[in-house]
C-alpha positions as CSV (number, residue, x, y, z in Angstrom):
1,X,128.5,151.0,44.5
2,X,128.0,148.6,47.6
3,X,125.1,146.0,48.2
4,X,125.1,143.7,51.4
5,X,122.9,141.0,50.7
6,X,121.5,139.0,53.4
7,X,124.6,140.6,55.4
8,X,125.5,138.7,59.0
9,X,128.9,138.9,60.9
10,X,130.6,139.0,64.0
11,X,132.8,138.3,66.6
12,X,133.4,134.3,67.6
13,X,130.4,132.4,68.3
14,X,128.5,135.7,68.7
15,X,126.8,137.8,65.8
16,X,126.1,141.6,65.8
17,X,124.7,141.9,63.0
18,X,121.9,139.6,61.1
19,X,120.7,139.5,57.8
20,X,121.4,143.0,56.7
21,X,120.2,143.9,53.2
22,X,121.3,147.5,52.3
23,X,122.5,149.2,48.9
24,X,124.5,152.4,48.3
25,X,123.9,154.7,45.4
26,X,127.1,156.0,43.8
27,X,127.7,159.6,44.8
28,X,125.6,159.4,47.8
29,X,125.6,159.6,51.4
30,X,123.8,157.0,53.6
31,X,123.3,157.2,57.4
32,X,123.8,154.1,59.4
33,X,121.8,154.7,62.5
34,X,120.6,153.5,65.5
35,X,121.3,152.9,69.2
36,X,124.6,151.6,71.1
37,X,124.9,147.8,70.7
38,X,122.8,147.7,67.1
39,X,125.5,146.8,65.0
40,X,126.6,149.8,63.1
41,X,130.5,149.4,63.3
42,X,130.3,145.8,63.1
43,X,128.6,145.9,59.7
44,X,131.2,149.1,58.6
45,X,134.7,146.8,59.9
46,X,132.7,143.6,58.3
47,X,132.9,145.8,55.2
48,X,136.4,146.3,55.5
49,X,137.3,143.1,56.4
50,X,138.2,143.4,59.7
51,X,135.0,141.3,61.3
52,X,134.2,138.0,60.3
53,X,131.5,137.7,57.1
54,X,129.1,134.4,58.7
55,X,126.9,134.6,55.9
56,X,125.6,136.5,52.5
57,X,127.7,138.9,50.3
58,X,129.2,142.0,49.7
59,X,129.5,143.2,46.1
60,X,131.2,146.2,45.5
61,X,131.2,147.5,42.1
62,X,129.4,145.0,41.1
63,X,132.3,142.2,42.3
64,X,131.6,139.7,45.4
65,X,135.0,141.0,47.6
66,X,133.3,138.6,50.5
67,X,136.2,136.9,50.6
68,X,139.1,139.5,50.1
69,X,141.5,140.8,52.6
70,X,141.5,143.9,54.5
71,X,144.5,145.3,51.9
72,X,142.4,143.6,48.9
73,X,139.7,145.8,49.8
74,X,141.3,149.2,49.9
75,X,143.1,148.6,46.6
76,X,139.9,148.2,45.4
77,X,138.6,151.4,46.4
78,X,137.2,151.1,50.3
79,X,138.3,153.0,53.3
80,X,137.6,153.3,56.7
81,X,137.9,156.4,59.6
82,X,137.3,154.1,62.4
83,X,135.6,154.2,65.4
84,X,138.5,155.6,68.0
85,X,140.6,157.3,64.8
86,X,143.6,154.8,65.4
87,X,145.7,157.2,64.1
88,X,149.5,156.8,64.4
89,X,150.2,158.8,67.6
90,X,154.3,159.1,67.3
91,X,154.0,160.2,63.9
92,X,153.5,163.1,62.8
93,X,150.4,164.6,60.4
94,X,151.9,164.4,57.2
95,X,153.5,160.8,58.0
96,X,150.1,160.0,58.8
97,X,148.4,161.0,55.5
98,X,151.7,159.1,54.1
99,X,151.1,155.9,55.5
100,X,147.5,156.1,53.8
101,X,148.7,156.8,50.7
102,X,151.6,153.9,51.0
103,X,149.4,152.0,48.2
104,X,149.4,154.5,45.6
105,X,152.4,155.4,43.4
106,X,154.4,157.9,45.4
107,X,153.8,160.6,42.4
108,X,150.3,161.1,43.8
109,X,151.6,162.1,47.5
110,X,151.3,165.9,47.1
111,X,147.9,166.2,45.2
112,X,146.6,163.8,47.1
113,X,148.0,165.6,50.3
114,X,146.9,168.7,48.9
115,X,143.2,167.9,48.6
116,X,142.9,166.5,52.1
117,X,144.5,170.0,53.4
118,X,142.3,172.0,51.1
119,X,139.0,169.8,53.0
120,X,140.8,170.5,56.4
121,X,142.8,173.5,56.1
122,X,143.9,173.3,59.8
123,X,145.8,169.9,59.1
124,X,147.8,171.9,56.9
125,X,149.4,174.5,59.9
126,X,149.9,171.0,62.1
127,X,151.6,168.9,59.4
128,X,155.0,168.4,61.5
129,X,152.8,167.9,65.0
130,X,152.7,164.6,66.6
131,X,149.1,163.3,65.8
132,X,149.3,162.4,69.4
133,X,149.5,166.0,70.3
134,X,146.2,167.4,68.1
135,X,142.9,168.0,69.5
136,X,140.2,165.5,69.2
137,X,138.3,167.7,66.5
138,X,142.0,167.5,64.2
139,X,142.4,163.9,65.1
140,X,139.3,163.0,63.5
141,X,140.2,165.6,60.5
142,X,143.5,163.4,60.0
143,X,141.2,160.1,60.5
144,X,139.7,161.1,57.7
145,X,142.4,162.5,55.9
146,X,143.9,159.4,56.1
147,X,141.2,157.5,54.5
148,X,140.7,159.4,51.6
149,X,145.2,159.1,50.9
150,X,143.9,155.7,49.3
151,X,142.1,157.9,46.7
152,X,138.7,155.2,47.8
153,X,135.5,154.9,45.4
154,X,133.5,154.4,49.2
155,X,134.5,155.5,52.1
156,X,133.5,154.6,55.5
157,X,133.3,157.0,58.8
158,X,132.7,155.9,62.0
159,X,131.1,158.0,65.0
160,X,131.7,161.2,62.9
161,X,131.1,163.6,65.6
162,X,131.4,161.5,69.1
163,X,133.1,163.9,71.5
164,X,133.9,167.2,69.2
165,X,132.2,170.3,69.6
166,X,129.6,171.8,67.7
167,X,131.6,174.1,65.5
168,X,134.3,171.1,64.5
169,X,131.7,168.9,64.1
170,X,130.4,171.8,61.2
171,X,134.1,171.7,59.5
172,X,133.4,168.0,58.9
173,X,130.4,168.3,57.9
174,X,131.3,171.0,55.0
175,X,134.1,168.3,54.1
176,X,131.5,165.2,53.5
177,X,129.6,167.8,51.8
178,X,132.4,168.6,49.4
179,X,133.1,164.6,49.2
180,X,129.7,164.1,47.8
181,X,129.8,166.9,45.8
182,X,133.1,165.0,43.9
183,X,131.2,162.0,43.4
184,X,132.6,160.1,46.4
185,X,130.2,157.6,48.0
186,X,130.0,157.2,51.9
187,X,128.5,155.4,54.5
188,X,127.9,157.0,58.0
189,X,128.1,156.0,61.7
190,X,126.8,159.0,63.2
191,X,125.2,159.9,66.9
192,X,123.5,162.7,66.3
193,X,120.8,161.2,64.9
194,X,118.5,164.6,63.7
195,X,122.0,165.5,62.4
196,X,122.6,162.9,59.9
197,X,118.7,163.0,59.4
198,X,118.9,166.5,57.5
199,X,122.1,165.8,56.1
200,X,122.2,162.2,54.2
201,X,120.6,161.0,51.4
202,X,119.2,157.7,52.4
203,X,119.4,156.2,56.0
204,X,119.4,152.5,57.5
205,X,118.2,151.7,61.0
206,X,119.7,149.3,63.4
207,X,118.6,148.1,66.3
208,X,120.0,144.6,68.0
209,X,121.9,143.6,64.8
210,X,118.5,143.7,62.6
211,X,117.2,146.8,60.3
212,X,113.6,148.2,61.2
213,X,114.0,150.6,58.9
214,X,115.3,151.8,55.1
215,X,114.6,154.4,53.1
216,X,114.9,158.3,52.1
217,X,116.6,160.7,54.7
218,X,113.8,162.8,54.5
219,X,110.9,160.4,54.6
220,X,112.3,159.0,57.8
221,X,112.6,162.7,59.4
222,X,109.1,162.6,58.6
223,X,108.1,159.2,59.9
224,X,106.9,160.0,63.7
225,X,106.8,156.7,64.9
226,X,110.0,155.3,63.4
227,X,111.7,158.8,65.7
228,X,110.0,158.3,68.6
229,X,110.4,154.6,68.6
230,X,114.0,153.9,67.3
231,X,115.6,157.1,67.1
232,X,115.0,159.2,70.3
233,X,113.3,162.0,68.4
234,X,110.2,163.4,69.1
């Protein structure tokens, strides 16, 4: 679905990430992991076209998009819940999801609408709300909602849980789960490391811009000196 090869990017003269080889199976989850600073949003807004590509190639669906734009990149079937949700604040929920489905035929609005409220039921009794006005747990709901408006192949979510509690943080996990379930492929910033551990399929590990580590979810869970070392697990 996605393969970075020999992946580096970043901001000006300076580079966050280096060399980054890392392949997505369709219908998969993968966990894109490691410690503040290592590169993990860079390589996710690098994907999306949002941080400058310095050198190698992103295929997706078996096309180089290195070169695409941002919008080029969605129509072809990649989203991103960003790091900080950037959600329109002044509008409300459903103008939200609307503005992420402004590149597919207005027809789809309601079904499309509909799935994201049947993943996040509460989005569905704040549809008229300001998103400006919703808890952090629903503003990430309505990140993500937004995101999957552009009916994506791959989609992209950024510091998944960073500031909700425990039993939001469960809501969106059920939702991923029901993603991959559909056949949805996504790639996963996530904090919680022993979280994402037990929940993806395969994991990457960052650390200063450079992987030290690729593989199975479950064989690096099981790895004790990749946890204590990189991950902060013991």
């Amino acid at each position: 679905m996605l393969e970075l090869h020999h992946l580096s990017c970043g901001y000006g003269a300076f580079e966050a990430v280096h060399d980054l080889s890392l392949t997505l199976r369709p219908g998969t989850i993968t966990g894109l992991i490691g410690t503040n600073g290592a590169g993990k949003s860079s390589t996710l807004m690098c994907v999306a076209g949002h941080v400058a590509l310095k050198a190698g190639a992103i295929m997706f669906d078996g096309q180089d998009i290195s070169t695409l734009t941002p919008e080029q990149r969605v129509r072809r079937g990649i989203a991103i819940s960003p790091e900080g949700r950037r959600l329109f604040k002044d509008l409300s929920v459903e103008d939200n999801l609307r503005v992420g489905g402004l590149i597919q035929p207005a027809s789809h609005f309601k079904q499309d609408r509909d799935y994201v409220l049947g993943l996040f039921p509460r989005l569905g009794e704040r549809l008229d709300s300001l998103a400006g006005n919703l808890s952090g747990g629903e503003q990430q709901m309505l990140a993500i909602g937004r995101a999957l408006m552009t009916r994506p192949k791959l989609i992209m979510i950024d510091e998944l849980s960073l500031g909700l509690m425990p039993k939001v943080i469960d809501l969106c996990y059920r939702a991923l789960q029901q993603l991959r379930q559909d056949g949805m492929t996504i790639l996963l910033v996530e904090q919680n490391t022993d979280r994402v551990l037990a929940f993806a399929d395969d994991v990457c590990v960052l650390e200063s811009g450079r992987t030290v580590w690729q593989g199975k979810a479950s064989d690096a869970l099981n790895d004790t000196s990749l946890t204590a070392a990189y991950l902060g697990l013991h």
